[in-house]
Structure formats: C-alpha cells, structure tokens
PyMOL Python script that loads the backbone (N, CA, C, O; Angstrom):
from pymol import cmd

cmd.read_pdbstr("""\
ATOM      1  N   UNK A   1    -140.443  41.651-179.169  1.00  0.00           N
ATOM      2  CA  UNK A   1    -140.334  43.052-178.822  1.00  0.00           C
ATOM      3  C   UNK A   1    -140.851  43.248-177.408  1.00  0.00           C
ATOM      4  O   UNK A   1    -141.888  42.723-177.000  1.00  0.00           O
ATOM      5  N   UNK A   2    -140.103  43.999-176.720  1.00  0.00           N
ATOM      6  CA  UNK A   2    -140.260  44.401-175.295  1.00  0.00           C
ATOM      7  C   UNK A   2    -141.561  45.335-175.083  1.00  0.00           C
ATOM      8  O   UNK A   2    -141.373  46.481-175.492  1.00  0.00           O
ATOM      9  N   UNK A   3    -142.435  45.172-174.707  1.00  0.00           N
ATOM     10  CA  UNK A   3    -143.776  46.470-174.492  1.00  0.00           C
ATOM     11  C   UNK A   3    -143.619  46.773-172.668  1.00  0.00           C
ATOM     12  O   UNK A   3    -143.681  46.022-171.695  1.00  0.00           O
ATOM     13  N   UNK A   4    -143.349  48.543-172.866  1.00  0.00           N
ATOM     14  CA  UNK A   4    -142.915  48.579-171.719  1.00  0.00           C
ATOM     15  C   UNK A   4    -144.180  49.881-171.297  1.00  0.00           C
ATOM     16  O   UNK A   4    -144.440  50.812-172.059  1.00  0.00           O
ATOM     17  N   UNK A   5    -144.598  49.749-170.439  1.00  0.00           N
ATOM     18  CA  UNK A   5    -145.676  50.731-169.667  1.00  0.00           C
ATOM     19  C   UNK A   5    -145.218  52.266-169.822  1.00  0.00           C
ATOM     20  O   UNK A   5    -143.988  52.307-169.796  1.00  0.00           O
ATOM     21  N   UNK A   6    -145.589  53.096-169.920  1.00  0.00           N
ATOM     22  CA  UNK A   6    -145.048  54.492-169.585  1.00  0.00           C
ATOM     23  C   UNK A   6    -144.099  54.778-168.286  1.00  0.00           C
ATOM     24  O   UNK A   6    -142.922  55.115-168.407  1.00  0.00           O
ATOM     25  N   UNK A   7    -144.562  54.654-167.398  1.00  0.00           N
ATOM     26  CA  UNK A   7    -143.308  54.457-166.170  1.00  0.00           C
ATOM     27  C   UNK A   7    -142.470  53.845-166.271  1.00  0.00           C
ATOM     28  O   UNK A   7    -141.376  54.274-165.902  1.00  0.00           O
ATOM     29  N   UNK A   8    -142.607  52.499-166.846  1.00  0.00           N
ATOM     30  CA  UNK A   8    -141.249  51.583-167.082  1.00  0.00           C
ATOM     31  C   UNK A   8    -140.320  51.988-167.865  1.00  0.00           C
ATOM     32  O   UNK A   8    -139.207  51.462-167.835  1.00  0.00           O
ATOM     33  N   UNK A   9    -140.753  53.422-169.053  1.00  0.00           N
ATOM     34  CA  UNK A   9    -140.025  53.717-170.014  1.00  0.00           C
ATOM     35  C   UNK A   9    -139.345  54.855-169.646  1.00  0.00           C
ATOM     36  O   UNK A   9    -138.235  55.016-170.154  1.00  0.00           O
ATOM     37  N   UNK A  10    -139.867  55.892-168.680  1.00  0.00           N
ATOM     38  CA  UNK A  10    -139.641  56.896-168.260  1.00  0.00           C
ATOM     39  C   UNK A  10    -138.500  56.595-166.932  1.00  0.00           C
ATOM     40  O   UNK A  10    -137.715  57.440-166.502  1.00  0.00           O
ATOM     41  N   UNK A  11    -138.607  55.489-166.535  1.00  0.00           N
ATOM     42  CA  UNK A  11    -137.601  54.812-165.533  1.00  0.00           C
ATOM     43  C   UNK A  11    -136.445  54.187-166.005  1.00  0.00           C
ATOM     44  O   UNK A  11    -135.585  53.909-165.169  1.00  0.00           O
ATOM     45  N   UNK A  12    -136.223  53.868-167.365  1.00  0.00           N
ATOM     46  CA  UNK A  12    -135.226  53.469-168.283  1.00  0.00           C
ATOM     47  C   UNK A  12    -134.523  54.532-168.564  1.00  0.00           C
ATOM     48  O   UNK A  12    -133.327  54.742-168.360  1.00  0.00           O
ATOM     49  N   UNK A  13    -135.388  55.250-169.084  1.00  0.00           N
ATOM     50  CA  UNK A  13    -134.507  56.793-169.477  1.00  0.00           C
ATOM     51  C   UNK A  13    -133.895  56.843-168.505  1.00  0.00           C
ATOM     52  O   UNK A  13    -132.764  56.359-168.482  1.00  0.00           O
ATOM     53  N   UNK A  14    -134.488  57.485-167.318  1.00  0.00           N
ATOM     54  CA  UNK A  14    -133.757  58.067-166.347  1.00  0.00           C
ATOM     55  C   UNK A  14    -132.079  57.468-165.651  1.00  0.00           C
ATOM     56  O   UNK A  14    -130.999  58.004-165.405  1.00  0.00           O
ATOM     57  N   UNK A  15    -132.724  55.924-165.529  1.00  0.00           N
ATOM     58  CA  UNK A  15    -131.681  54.865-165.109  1.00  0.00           C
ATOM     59  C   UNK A  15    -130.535  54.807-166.207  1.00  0.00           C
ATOM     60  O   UNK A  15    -129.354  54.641-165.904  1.00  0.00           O
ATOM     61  N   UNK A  16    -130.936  54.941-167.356  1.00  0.00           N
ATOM     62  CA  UNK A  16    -129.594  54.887-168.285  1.00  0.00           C
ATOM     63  C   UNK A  16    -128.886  56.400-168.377  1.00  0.00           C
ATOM     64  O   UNK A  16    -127.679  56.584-168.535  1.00  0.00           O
ATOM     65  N   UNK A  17    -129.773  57.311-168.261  1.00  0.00           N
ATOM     66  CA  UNK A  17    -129.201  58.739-168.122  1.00  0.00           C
ATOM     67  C   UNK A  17    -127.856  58.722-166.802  1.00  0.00           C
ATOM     68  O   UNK A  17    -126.766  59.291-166.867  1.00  0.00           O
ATOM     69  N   UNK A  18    -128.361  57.939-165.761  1.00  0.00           N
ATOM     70  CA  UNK A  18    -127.426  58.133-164.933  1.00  0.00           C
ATOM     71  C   UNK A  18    -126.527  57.203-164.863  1.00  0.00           C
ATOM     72  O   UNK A  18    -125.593  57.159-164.062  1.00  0.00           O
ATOM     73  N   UNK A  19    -126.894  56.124-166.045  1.00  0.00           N
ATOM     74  CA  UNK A  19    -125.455  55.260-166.238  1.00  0.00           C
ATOM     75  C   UNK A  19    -124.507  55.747-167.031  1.00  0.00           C
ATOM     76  O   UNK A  19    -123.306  55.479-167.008  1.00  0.00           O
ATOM     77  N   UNK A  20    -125.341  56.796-168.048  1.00  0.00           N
ATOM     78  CA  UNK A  20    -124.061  57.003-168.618  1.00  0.00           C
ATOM     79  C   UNK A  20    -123.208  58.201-167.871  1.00  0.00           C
ATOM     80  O   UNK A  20    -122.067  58.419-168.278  1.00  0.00           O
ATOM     81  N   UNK A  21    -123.845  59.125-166.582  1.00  0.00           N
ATOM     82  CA  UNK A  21    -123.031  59.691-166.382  1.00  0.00           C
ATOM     83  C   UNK A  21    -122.318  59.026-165.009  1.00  0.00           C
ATOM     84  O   UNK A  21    -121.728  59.865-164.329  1.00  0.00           O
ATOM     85  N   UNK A  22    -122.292  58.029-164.639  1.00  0.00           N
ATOM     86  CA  UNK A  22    -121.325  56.721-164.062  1.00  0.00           C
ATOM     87  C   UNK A  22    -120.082  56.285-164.522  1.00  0.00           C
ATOM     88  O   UNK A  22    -119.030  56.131-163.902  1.00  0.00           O
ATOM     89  N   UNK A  23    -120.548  55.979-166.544  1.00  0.00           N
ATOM     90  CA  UNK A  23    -119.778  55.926-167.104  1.00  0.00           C
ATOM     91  C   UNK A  23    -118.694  56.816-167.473  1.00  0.00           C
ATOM     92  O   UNK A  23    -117.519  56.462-167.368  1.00  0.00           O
ATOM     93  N   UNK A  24    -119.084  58.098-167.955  1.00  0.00           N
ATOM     94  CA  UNK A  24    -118.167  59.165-167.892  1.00  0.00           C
ATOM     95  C   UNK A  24    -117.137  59.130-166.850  1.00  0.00           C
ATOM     96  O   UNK A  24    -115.920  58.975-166.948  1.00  0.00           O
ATOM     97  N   UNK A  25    -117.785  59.282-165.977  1.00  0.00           N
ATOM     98  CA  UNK A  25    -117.174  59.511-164.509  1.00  0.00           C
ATOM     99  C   UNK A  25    -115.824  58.844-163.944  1.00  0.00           C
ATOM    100  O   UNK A  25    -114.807  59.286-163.408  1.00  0.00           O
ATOM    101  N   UNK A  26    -116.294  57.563-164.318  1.00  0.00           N
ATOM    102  CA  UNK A  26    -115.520  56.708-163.985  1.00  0.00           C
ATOM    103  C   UNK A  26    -114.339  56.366-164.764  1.00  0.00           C
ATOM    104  O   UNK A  26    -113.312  55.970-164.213  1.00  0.00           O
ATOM    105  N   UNK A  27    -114.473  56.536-166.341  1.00  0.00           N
ATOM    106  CA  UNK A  27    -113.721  56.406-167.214  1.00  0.00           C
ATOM    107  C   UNK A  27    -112.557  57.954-167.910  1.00  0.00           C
ATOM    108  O   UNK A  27    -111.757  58.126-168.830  1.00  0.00           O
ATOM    109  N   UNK A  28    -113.065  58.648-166.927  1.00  0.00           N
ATOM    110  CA  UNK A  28    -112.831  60.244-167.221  1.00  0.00           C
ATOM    111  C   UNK A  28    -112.219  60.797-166.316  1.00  0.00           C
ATOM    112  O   UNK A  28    -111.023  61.066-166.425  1.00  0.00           O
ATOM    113  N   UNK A  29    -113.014  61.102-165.122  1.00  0.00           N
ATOM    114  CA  UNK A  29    -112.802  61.546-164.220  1.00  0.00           C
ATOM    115  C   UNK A  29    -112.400  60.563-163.106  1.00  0.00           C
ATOM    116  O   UNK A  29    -112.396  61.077-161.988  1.00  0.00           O
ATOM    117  N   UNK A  30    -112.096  59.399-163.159  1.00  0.00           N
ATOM    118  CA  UNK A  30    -111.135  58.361-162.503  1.00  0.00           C
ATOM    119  C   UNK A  30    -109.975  58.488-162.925  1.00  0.00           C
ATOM    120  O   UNK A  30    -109.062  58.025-162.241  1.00  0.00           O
ATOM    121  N   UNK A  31    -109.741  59.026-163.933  1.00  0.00           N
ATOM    122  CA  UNK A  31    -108.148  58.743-164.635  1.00  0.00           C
ATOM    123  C   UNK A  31    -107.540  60.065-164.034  1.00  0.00           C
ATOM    124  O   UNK A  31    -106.342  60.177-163.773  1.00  0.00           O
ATOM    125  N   UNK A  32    -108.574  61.163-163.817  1.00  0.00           N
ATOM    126  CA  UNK A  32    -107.774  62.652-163.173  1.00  0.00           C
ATOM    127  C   UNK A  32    -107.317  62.454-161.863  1.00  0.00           C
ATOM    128  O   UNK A  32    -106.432  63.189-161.428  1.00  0.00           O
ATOM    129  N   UNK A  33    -107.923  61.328-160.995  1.00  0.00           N
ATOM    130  CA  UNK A  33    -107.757  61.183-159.529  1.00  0.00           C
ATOM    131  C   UNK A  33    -106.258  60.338-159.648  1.00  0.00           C
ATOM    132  O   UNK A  33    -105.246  60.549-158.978  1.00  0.00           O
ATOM    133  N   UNK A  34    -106.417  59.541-160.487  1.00  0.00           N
ATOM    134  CA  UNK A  34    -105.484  58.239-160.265  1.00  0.00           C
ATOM    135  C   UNK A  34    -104.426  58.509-160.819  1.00  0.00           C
ATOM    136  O   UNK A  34    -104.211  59.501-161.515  1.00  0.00           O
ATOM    137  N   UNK A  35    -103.634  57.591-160.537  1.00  0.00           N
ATOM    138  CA  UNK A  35    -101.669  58.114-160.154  1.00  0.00           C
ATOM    139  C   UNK A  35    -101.144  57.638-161.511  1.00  0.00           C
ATOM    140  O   UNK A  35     -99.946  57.853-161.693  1.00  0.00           O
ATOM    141  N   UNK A  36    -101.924  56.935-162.657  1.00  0.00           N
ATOM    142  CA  UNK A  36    -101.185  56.601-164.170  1.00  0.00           C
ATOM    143  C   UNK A  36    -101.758  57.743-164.741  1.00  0.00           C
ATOM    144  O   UNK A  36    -102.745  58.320-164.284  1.00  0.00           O
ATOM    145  N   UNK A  37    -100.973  58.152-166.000  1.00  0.00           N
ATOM    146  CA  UNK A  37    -101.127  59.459-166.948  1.00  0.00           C
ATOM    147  C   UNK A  37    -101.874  58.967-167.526  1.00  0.00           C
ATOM    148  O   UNK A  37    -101.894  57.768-167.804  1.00  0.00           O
ATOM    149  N   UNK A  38    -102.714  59.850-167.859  1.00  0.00           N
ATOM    150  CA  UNK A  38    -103.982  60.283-168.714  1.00  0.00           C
ATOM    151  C   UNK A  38    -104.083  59.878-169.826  1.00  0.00           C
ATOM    152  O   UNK A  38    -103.295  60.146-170.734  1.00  0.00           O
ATOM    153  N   UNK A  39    -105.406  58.932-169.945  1.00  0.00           N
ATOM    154  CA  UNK A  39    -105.076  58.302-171.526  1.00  0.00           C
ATOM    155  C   UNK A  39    -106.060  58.897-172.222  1.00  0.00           C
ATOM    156  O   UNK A  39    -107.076  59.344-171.689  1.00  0.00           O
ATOM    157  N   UNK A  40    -105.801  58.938-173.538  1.00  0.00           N
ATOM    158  CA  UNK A  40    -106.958  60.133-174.365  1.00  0.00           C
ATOM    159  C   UNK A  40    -107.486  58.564-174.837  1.00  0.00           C
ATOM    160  O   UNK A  40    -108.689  58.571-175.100  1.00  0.00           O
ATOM    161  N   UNK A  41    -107.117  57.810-174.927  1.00  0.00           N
ATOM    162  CA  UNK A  41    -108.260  56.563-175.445  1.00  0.00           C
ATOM    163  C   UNK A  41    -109.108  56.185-174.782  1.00  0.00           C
ATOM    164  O   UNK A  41    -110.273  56.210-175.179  1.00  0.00           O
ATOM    165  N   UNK A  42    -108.692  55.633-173.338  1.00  0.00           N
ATOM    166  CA  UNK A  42    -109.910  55.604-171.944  1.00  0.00           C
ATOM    167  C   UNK A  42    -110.755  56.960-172.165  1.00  0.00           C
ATOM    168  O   UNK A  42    -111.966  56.921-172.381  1.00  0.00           O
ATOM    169  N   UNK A  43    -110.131  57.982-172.105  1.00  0.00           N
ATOM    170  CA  UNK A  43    -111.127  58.967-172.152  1.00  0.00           C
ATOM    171  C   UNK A  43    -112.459  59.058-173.256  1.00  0.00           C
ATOM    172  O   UNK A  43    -113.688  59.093-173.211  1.00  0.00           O
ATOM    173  N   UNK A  44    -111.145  59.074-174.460  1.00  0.00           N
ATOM    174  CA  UNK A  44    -112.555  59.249-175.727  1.00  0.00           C
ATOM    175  C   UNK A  44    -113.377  58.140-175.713  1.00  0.00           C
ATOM    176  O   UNK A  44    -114.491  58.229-176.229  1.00  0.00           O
ATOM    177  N   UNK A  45    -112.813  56.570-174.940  1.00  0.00           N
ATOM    178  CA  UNK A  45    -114.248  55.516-174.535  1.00  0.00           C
ATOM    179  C   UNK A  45    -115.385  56.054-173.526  1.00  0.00           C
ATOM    180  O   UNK A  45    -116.614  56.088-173.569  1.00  0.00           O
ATOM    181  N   UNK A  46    -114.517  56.414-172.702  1.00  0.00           N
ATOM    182  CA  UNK A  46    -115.829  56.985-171.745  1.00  0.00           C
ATOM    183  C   UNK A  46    -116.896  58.293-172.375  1.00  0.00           C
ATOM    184  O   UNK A  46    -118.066  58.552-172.097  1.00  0.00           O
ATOM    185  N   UNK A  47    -116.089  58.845-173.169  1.00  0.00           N
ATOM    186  CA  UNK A  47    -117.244  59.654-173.466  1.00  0.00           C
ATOM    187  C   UNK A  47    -117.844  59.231-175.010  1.00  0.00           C
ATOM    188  O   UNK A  47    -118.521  60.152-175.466  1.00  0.00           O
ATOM    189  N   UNK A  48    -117.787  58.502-175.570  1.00  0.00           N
ATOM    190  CA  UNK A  48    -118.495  57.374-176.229  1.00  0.00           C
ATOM    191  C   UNK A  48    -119.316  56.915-175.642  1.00  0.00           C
ATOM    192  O   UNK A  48    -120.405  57.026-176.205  1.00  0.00           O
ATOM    193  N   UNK A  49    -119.331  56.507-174.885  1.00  0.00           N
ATOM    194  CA  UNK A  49    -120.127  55.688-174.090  1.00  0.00           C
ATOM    195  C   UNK A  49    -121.304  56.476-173.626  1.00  0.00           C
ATOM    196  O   UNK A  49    -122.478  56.393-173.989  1.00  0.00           O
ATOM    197  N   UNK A  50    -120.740  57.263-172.740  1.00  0.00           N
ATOM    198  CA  UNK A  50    -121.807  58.413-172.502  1.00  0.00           C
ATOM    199  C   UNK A  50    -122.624  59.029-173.769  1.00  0.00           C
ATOM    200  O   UNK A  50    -123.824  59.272-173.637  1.00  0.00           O
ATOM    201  N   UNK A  51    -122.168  59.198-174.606  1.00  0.00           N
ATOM    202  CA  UNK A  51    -123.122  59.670-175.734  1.00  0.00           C
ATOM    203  C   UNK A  51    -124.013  58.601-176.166  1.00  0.00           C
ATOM    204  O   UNK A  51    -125.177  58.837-176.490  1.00  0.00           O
ATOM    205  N   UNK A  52    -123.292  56.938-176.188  1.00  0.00           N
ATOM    206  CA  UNK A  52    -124.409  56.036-176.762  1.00  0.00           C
ATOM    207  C   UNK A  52    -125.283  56.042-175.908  1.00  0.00           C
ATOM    208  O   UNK A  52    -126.442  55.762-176.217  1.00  0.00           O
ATOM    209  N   UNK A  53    -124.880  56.408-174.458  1.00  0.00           N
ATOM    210  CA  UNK A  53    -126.158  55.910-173.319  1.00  0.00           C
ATOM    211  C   UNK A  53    -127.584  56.759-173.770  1.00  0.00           C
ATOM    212  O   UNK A  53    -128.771  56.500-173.970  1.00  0.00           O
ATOM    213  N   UNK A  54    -126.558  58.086-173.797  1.00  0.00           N
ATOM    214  CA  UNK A  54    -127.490  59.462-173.378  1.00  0.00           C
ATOM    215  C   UNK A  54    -128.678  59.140-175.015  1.00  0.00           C
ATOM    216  O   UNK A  54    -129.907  59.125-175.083  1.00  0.00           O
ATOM    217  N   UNK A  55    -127.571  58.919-176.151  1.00  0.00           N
ATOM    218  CA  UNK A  55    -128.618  59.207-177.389  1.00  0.00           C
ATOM    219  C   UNK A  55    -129.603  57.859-177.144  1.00  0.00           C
ATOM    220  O   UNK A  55    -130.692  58.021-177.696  1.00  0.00           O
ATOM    221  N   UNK A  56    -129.496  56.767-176.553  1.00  0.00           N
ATOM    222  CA  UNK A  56    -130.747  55.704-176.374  1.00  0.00           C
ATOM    223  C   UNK A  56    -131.600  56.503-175.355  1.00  0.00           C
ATOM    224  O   UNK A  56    -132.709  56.705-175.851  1.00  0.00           O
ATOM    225  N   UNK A  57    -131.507  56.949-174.306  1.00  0.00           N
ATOM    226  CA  UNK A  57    -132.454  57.811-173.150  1.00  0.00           C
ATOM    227  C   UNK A  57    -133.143  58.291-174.098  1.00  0.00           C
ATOM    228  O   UNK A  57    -134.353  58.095-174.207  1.00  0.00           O
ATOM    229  N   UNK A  58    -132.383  59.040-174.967  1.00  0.00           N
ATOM    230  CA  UNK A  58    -133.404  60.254-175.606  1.00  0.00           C
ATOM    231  C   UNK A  58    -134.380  59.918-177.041  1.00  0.00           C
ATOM    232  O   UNK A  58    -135.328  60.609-177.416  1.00  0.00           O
ATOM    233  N   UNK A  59    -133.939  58.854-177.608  1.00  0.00           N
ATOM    234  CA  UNK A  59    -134.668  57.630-178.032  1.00  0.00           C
ATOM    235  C   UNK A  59    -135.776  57.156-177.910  1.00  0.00           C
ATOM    236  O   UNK A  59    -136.761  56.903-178.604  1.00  0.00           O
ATOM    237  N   UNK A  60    -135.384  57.065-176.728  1.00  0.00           N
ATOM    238  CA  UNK A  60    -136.528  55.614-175.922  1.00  0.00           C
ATOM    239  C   UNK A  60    -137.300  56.657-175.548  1.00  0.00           C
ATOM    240  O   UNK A  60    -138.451  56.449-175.932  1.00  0.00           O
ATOM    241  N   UNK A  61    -137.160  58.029-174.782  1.00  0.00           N
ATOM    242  CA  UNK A  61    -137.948  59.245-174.263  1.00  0.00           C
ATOM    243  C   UNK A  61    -139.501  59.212-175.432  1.00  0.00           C
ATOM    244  O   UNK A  61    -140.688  58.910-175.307  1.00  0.00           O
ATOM    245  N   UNK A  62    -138.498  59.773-176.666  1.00  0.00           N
ATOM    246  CA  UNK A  62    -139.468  60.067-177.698  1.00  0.00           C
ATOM    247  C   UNK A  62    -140.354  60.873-177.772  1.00  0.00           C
ATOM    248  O   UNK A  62    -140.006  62.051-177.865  1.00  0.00           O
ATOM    249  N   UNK A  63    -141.581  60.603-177.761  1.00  0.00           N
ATOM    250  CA  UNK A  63    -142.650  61.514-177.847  1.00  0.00           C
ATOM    251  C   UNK A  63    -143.168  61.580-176.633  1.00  0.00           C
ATOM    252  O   UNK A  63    -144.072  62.416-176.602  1.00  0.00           O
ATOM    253  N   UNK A  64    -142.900  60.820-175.158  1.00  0.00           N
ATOM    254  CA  UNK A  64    -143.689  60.939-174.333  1.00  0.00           C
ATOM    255  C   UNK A  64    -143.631  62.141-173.106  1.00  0.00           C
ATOM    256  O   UNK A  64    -144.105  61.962-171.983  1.00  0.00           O
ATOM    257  N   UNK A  65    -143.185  62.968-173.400  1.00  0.00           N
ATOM    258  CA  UNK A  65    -143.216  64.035-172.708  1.00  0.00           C
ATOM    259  C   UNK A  65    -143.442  65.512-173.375  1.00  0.00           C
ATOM    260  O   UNK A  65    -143.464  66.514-172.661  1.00  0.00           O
TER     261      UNK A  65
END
""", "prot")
cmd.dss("prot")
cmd.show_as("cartoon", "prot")
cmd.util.cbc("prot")
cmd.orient("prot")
C-alpha cells in the first residue's frame, strides 16, 4: 500500500482532476473541432472517463479538507 503525505494526496487530486478534464476535452471536444462526424461512442468514452477520474479525486480527497 502506497502511504502518501497530505500534500502528495492533495496534489493527486488536483493532478487527476485536471486529467480528467484533458480527457473530456480531448475526446469530446476534439471531435467538435475535427472534420469526421461525431461519434456518440468516443464521446460517451470520454465522458466515462472523466467521471472515473473525477470520482477517484474525490475518493482519494476524503476527509481531508
């Protein structure tokens, strides 16, 4: 098991918070820019994704704030 300091945990959150909205982004809002039609499967992955990120952030957060 990983034992991670309070900063180290509060720096995880944060860092995965903004991966998953990378992920979104990219898997979502890349497909609105780009010149192939819109796939609702890429999409509903990307925002999968974003929810697994976001619900571990808020996880791992826990009680420390």
């Amino acid at each position: 098991m990983v034992r991670l300091t309070r900063g180290r945990r509060e720096l995880l959150v944060e860092k995965s918070a903004d991966l998953a909205n990378f992920a979104v982004a990219g898997l979502v809002f890349g497909q609105a820019v780009g010149q192939e039609t819109f796939s609702p499967g890429i999409g509903l992955a990307g925002m999968a994704i974003w929810l697994g990120l976001m619900t571990f952030a808020y996880a791992l957060r826990g009680d420390s704030r």
